[in-house]
N, C-alpha and C positions, 0 to 999 in steps of 0.2 A: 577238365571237369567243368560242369555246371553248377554256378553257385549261385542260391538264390539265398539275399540280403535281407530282414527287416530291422529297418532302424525310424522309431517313429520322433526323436528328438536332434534339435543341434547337436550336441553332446555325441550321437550316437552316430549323427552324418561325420562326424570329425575323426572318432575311432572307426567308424565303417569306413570310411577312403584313405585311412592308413593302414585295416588290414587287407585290404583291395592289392593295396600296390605291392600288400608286402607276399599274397598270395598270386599275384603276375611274376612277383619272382622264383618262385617256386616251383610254379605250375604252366609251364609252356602253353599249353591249350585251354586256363579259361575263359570261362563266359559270366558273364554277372548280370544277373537282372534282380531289382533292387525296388524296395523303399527305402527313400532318405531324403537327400537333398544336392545341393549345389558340389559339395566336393565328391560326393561319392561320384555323381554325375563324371565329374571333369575326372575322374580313373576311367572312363569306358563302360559300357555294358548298356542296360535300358532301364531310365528310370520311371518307377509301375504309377507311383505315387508320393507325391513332397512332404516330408514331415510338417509343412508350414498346414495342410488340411485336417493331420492329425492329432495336434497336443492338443488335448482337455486335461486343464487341473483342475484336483481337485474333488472331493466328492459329490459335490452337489453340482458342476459342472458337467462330469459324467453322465448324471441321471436326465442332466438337460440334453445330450448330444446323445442317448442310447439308441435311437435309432440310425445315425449316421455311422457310431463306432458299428453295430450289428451288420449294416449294408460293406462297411467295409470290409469287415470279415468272412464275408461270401464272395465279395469280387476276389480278395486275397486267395483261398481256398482255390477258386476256377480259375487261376490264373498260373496259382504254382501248375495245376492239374497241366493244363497246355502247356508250362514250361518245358517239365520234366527234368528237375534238376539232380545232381547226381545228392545234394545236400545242400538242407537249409541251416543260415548262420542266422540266429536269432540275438540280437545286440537289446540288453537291458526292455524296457519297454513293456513290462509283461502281462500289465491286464489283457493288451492284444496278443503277444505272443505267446502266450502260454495254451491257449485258444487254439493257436495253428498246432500248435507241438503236441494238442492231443489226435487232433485229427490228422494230421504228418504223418504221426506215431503208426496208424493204425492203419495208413497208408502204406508202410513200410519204407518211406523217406528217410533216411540218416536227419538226425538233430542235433544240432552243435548251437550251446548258448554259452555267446561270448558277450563276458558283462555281469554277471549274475544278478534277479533281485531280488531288492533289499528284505527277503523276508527276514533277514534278522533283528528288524526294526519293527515288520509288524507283516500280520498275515502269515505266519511260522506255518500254517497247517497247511500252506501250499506244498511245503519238501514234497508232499505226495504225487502230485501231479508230477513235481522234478521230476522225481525219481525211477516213475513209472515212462516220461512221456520225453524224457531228455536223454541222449544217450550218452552225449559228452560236455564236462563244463568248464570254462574258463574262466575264473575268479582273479579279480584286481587287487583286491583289499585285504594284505594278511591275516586279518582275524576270520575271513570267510571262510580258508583253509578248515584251520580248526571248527569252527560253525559247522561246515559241511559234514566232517571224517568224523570227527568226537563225537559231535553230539548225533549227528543222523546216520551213521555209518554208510557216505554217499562220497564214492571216491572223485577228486575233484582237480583242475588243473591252477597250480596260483602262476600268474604268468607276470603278474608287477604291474603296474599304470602306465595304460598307455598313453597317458598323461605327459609321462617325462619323456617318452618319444616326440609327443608333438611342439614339445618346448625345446626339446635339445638340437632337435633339428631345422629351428627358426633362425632365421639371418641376423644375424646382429643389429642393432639399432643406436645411431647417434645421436645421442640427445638435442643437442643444438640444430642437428639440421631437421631432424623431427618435425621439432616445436616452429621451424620458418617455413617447412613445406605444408605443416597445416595451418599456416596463418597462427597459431600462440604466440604467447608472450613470452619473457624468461622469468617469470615466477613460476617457485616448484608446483606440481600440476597430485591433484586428487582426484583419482578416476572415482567413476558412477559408474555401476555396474547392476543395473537392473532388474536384470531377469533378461526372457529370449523372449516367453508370450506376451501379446496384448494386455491381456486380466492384469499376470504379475506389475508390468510396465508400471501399469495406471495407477496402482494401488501404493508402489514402491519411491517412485519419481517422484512424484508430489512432496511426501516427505523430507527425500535427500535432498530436494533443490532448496528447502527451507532454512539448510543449515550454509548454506553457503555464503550470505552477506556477513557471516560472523567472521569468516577465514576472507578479507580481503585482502593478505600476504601469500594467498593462493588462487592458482587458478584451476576450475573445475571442468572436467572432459566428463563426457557421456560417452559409453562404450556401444555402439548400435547395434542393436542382433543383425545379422545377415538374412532373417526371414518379416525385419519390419523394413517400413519407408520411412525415410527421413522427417516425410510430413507428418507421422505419424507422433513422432518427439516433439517437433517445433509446437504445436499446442500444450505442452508442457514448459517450455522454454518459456514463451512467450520475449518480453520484451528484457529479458537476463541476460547479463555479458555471462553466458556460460557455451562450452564450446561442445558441436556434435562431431564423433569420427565414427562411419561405418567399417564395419567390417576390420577394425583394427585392433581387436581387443589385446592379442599380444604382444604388438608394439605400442599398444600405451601402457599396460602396467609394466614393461619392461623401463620404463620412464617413467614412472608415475611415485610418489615419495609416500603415499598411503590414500587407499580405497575406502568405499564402501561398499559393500558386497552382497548382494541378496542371495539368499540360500540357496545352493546349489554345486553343482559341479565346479561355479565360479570361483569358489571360498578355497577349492584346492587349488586351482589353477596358478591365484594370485600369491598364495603361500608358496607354490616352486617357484613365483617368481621372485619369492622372496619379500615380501611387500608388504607391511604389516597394514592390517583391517578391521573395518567392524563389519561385522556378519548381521543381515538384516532380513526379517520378516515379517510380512501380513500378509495375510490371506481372506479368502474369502469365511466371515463369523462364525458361518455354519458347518465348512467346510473343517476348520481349526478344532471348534469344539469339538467333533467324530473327531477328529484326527490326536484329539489330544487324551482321548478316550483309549485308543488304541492302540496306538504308535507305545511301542517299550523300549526310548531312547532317551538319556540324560541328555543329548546333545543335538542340534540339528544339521549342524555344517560336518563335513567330513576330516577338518582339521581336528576336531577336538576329540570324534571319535574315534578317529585311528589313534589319538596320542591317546584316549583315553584319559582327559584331565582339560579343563579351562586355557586353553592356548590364547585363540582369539575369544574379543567379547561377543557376545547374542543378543541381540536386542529380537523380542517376540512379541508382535501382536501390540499391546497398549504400551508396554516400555520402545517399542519403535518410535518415536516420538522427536522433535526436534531438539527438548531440552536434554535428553539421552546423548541423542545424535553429537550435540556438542563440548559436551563432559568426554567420551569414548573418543571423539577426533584429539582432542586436546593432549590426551595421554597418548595416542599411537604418535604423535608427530613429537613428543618430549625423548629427546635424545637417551635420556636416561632409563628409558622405557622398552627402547627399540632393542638394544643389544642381546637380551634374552631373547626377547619372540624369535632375532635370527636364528638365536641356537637351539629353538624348539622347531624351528622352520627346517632346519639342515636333518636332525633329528630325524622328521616326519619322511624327508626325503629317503634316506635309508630304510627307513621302515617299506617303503612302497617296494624294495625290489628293483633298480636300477633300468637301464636302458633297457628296452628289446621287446617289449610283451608282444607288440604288433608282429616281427619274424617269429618269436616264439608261440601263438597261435596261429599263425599260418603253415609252420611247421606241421604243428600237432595234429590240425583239419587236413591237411595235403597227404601226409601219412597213413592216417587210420583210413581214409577212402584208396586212398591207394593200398595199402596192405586187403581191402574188401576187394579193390577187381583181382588183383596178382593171385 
């Protein structure tokens, strides 16, 4: 089969080249041509375009980049057209995707979106477009299940986070030799975890580096996205004994004794790893206020919403702040603090649905086209 990939974030390169590998095993004769990035890449097939051209956040971001997202959407369009795939996998992302999946639609292209989004948070009045323009869906987050079937009656696949596949299948990591292969110290270590774009970086970093001369019984690691350069931190760094690691985000919170997290995929990641956090954001003013307009979520990290209750703390916008920042670090690293969050952490873990979701969507896609040629 011919599979054609859009994944326009890290996040979505990381689930795209795990259901990649998990659909090579399935499926004797694919082919993949893809947006995403560096890992989908290293599965094989041809990549169209890097997600590092594609993320705008943001609302008012978008409105700045409308003619480049527009331009992409027509090379996208002419390019499935030459491909000719037997079926498109649309991975989260969906101001663009959802674009292709009407015009696919109408193409008579199969459409398989794996990842669903978040219109349960906002933008509800999309289901339509789903329901009309998607033919199959793969949902991570138990309450989408119900989201989807109860309330829209749009039958739907929950297949669990592939989340826990990408951690469970990571190599072990030694703390001491860790901390001497990257030149650290042996003070316990506080990851920085920023964001992946440019905008988040700049806006976030600034911040979290402020609180660090308070914890000089700790030392603090930056977690590097894989689509920045190094040089692009060190003018945040500046002249701070604070340490940078690319590309090693989950061997250092596998080490790391508590984070701080900016909003995102990251605040889950670090909770399988067990790691208690503070959850941080700012955005861009304008962006925030629409966004706080519309958005119908008690919570902004994925921890709290799937437990549905205050797990880790939030820090939003004007409470992001240094003096916040170190009241929140004081109580994750107080022993007497910690013991619950693990058992709200293990908690969440079951909630998601155990190992597999990447063979269990690649199942389901390899199936339903194969039951279409048979």
């Amino acid at each position: 089969m011919k599979y054609y990939i859009i994944a326009g974030e890290a996040s979505g390169d990381l689930h795209g080249a795990n259901l990649m590998k998990a659909l090579n095993k399935k499926d004797d004769h694919a082919e993949f041509r893809f947006w995403g990035g560096d890992l989908m890449e290293a599965q094989g097939g041809t990549l169209v375009k890097h997600y590092r051209s594609l993320a705008f956040m943001g609302f008012a971001e978008v409105l700045m980049n409308l003619r480049t997202i527009l331009k992409n959407i027509t090379t996208c369009k002419k390019d499935i057209e030459a491909y000719q795939p037997d079926a498109i996998i649309f991975i989260d992302y969906p101001g663009f995707n959802l674009r292709i999946a009407k015009w696919a639609k109408q193409k008579g292209i199969p459409t398989h979106y794996y990842i669903s989004p978040q219109i349960w948070a906002w933008k509800e009045g999309r289901i339509k477009e789903i329901k009309r323009d998607v033919d199959e869906m793969y949902v991570i987050l138990p309450f989408e299940k119900d989201f989807y079937e109860d309330k829209h009656k749009f039958p739907v696949h929950f297949v669990g986070h592939p989340l826990i596949d990408a951690i469970a299948n990571r190599d072990a990591v030694n703390p001491t030799k860790f901390k001497q292969e990257h030149g650290l110290d042996d003070r316990p270590i506080i990851a920085l975890l920023p964001g992946s774009r440019k905008q988040e970086i700049s806006k976030m970093l600034d911040v979290m580096l402020k609180v660090t001369k308070q914890f000089e019984n700790h030392q603090f690691v930056i977690a590097g996205a894989p689509s920045q350069d190094e040089a692009f931190y060190r003018q945040f760094i500046k002249e701070q004994k604070i340490y940078l690691l690319q590309n090693k985000t989950y061997e250092l919170l596998s080490v790391s004794q508590a984070a701080l997290v900016t909003s995102g995929t990251a605040t889950l990641e670090t909770a399988l790893f067990k790691i208690p956090q503070v959850v941080c954001y700012k955005g861009n003013r304008i962006s925030y206020e629409i966004a706080k307009r519309v958005i119908k979520l008690k919570y902004i990290s994925l921890v709290n919403l799937i437990l549905d209750k205050e797990v880790v703390t939030e820090l939003i916008q004007t409470e992001f702040n240094e003096k916040r920042l170190k009241v929140e670090l004081d109580k994750i690293l107080d022993p007497n603090n910690r013991a619950a969050l693990f058992i709200e952490y293990y908690n969440l873990e079951k909630k998601l649905g155990g190992i597999g979701a990447s063979d269990k969507t690649a199942q389901l896609i390899y199936s339903s086209l194969k039951n279409k040629v048979d």
